[in-house]
C-alpha distance (Angstrom), angle and dihedral (degrees) to the residues before:
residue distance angle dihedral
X1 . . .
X2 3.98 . .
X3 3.95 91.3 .
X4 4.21 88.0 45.7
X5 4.16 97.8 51.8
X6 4.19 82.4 35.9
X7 3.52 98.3 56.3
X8 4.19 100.7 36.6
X9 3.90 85.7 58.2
X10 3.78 87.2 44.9
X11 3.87 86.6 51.0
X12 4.27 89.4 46.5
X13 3.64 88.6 54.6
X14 3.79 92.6 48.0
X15 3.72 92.1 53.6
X16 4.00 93.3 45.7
X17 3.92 85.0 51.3
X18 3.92 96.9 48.1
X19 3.52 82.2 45.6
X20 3.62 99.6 51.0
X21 3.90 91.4 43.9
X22 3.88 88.2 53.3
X23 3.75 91.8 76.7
X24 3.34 100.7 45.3
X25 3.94 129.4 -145.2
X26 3.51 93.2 -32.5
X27 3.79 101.2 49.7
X28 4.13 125.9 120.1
X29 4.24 82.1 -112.2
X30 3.78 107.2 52.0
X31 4.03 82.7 43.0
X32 3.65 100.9 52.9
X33 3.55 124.5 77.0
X34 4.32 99.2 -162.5
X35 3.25 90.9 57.3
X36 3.85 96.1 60.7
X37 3.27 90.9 51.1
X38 3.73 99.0 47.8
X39 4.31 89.4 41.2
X40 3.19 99.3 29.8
X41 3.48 116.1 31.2
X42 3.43 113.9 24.1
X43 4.32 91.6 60.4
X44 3.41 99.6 53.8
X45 4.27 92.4 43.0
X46 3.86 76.5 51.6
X47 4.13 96.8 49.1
X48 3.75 92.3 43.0
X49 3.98 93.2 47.1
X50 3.72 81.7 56.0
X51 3.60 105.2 57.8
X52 4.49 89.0 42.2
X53 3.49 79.0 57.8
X54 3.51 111.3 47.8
X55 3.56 107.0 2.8
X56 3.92 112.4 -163.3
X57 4.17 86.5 -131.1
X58 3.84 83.4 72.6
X59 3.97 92.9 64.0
X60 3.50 98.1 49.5
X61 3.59 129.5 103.8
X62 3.39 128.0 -97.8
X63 3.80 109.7 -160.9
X64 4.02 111.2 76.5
X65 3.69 90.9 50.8
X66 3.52 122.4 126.9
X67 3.49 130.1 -170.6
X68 3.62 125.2 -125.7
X69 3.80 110.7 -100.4
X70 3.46 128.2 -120.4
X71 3.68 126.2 -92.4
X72 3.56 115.3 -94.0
X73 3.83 117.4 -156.9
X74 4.06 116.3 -141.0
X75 3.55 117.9 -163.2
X76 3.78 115.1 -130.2
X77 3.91 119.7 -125.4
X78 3.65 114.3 -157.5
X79 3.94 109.3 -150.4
X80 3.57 100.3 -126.1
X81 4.12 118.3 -103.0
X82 3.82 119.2 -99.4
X83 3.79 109.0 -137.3
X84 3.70 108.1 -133.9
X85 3.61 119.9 -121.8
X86 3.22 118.9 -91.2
X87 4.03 112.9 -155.3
């Protein structure tokens, strides 16, 4: 449910920003300070909250997981060098 309510105010702020970019420089958006903050800011404090809260990691399961094994150290052997022939 995180990753739903996460990614629709991801989605509002990505249609405030396309909108904002639409009119350029000069637009009421890219002049106004509130509305960054209410856009902009305000979802993504909002979809990050959500995942410190409840973290999809949380609702996984457990069993199946395997941990990464430990390193295991070959030694190299170097095939010894053939000495060419000299005639």
């Amino acid at each position: 449910m995180a990753v739903y309510v996460s990614s629709i105010l991801i989605m509002f702020r990505c249609f405030y920003r396309a909108s904002e970019f639409s009119e350029g420089i000069d637009g009421y958006p890219f002049r106004t300070e509130w509305l960054f903050w209410v856009f902009e800011s305000l979802p993504m404090i909002g979809a990050i909250s959500i995942f410190c809260i409840y973290h999809p990691s949380r609702f996984m399961a457990q069993e199946g997981v395997v941990a990464p094994k430990a390193p295991q150290s070959h030694s190299l052997t170097i095939p010894p060098v053939k000495e060419a022939n000299q005639g």
